[in-house]
MDTraj code that builds the backbone (N, CA, C; nanometers):
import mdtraj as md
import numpy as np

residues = "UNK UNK UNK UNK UNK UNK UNK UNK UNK UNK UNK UNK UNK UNK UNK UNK UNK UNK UNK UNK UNK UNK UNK UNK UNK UNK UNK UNK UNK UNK UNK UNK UNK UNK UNK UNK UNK UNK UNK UNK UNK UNK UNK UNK UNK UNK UNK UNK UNK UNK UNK UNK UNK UNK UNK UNK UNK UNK UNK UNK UNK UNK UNK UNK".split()
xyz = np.array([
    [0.0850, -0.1171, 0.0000],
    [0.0000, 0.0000, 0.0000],
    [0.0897, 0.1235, 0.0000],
    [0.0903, 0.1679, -0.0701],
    [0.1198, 0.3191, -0.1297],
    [0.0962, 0.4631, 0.0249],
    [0.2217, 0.5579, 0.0017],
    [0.1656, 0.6260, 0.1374],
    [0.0179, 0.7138, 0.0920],
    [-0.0041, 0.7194, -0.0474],
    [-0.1157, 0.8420, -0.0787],
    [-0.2538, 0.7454, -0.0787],
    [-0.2519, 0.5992, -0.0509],
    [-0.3470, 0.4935, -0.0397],
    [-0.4029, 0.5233, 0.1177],
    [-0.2600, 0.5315, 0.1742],
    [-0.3040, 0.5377, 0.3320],
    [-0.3702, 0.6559, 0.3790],
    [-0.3127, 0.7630, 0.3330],
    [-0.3760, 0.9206, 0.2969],
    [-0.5325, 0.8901, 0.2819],
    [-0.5573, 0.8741, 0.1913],
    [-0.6845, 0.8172, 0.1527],
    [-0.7713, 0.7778, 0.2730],
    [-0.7528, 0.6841, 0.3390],
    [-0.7865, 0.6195, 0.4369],
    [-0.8096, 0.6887, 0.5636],
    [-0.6739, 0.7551, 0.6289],
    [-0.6823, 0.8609, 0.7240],
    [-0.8132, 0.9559, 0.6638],
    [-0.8272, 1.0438, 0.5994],
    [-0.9105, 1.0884, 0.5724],
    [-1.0091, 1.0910, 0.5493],
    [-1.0296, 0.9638, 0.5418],
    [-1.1932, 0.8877, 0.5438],
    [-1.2405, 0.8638, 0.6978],
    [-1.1334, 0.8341, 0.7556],
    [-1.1395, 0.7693, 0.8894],
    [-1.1989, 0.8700, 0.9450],
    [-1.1063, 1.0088, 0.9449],
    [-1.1437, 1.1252, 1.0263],
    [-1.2894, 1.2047, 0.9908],
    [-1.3147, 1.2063, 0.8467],
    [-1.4340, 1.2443, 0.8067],
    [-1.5185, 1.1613, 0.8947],
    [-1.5521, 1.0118, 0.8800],
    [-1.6407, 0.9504, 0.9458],
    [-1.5874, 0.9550, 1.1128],
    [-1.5235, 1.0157, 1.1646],
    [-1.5389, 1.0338, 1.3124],
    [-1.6034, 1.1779, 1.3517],
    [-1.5674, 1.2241, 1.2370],
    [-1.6191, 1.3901, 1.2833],
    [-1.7857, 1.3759, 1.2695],
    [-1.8193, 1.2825, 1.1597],
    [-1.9644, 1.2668, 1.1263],
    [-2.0494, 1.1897, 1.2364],
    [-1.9284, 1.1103, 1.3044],
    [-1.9935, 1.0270, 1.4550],
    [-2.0272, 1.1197, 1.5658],
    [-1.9500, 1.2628, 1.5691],
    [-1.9537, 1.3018, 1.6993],
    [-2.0152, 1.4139, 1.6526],
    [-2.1007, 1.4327, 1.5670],
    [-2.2012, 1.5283, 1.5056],
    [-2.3256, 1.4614, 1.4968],
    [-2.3921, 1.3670, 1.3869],
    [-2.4982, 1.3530, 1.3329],
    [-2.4974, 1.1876, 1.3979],
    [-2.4024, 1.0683, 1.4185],
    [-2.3983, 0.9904, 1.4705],
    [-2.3836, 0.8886, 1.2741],
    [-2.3357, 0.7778, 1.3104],
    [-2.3302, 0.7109, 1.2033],
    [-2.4151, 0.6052, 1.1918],
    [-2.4458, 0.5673, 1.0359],
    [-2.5469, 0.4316, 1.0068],
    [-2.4551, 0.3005, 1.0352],
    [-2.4801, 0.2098, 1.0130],
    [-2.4752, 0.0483, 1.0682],
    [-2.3610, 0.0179, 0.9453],
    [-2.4002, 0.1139, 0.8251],
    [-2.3114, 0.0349, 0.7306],
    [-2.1576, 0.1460, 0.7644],
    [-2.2101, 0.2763, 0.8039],
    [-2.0444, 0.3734, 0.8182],
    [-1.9782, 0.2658, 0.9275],
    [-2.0408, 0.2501, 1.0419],
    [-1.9511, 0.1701, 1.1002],
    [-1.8770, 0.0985, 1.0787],
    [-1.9457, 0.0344, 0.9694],
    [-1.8816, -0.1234, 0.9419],
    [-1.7622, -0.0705, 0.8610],
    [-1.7444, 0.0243, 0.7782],
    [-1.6539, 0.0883, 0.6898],
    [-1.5481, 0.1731, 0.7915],
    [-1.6170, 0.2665, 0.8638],
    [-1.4745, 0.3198, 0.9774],
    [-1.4073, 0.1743, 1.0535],
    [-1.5013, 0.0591, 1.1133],
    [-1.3807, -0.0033, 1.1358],
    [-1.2617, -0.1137, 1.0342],
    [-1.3827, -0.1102, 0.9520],
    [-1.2837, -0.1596, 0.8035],
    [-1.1559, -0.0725, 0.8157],
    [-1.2160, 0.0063, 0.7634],
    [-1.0585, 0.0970, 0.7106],
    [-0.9358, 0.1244, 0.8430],
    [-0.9928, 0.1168, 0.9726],
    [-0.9425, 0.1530, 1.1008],
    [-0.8266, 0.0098, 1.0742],
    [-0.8860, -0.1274, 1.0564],
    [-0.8215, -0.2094, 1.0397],
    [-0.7135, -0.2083, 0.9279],
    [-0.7380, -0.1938, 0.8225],
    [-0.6703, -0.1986, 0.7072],
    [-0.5211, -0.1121, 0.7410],
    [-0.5275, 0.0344, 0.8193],
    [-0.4653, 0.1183, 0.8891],
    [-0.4066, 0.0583, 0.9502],
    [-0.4516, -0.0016, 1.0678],
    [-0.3611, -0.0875, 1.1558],
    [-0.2502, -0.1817, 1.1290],
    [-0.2937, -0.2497, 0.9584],
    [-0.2257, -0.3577, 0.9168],
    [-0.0964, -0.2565, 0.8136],
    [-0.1801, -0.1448, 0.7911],
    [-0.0418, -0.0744, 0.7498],
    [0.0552, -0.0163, 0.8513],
    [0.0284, 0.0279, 0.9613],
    [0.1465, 0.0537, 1.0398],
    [0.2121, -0.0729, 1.1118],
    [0.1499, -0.1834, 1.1384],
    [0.2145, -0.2783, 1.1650],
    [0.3380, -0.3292, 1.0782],
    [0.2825, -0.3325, 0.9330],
    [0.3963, -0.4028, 0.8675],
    [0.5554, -0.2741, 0.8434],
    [0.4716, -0.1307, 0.8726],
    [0.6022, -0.0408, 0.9051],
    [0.7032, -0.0588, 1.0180],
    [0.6402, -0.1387, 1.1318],
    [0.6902, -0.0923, 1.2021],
    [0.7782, -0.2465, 1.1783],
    [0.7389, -0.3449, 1.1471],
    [0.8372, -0.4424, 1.1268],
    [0.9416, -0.4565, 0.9800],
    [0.8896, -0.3588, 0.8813],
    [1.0253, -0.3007, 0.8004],
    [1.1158, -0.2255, 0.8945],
    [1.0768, -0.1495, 0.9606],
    [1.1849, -0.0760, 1.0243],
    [1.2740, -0.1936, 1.1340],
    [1.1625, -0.2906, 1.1848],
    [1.2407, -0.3642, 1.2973],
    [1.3632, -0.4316, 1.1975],
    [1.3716, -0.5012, 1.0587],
    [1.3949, -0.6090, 1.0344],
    [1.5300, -0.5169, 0.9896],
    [1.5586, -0.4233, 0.9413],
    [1.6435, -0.3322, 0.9405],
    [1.7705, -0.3106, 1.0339],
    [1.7210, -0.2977, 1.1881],
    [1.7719, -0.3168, 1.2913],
    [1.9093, -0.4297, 1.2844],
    [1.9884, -0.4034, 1.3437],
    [2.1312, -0.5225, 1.3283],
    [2.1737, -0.4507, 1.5260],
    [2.2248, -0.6004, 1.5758],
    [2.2156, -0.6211, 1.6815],
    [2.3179, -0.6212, 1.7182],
    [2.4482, -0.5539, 1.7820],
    [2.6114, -0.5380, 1.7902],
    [2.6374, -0.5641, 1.9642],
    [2.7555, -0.6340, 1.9675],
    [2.7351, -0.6839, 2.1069],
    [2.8974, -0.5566, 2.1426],
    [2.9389, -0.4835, 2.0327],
    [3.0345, -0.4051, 2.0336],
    [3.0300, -0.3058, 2.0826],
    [3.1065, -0.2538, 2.2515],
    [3.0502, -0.1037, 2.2323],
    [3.1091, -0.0084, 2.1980],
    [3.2021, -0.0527, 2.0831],
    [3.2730, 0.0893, 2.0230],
    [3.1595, 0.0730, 1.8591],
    [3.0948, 0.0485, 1.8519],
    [3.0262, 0.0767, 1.7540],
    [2.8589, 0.1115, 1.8010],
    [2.8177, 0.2540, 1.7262],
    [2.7157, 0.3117, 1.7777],
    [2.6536, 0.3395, 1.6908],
])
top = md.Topology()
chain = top.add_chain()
for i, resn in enumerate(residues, 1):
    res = top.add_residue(resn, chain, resSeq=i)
    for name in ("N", "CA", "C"):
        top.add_atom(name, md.element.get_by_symbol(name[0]), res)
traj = md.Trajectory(xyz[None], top)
């Protein structure tokens, strides 16, 4: 997923929260804010394990 995919998403997310704590949402927005809430989740997860896998583990402490 693309960062302007995730863009996408945030912005949907927030539209439909602002629309929750205004007018309240239908049965199907729900089902779509937590869709996408998920889909979100599965994108920062797999960031945060590109960044882990990156990581190199030195038992040296002259190297920093």
């Amino acid at each position: 997923m693309s960062i302007s995919a995730i863009n996408v998403i945030i912005d949907r997310i927030n539209e439909l929260s602002k629309k929750q704590k205004t007018t309240g949402l239908e049965e199907w927005e729900r089902a779509e804010q937590e869709a996408m809430r998920q889909e979100y989740l599965s994108f920062i997860r797999g960031q945060v394990r590109e960044t882990l896998n990156k990581v190199e583990l030195t038992d040296d402490p002259l190297i920093q």
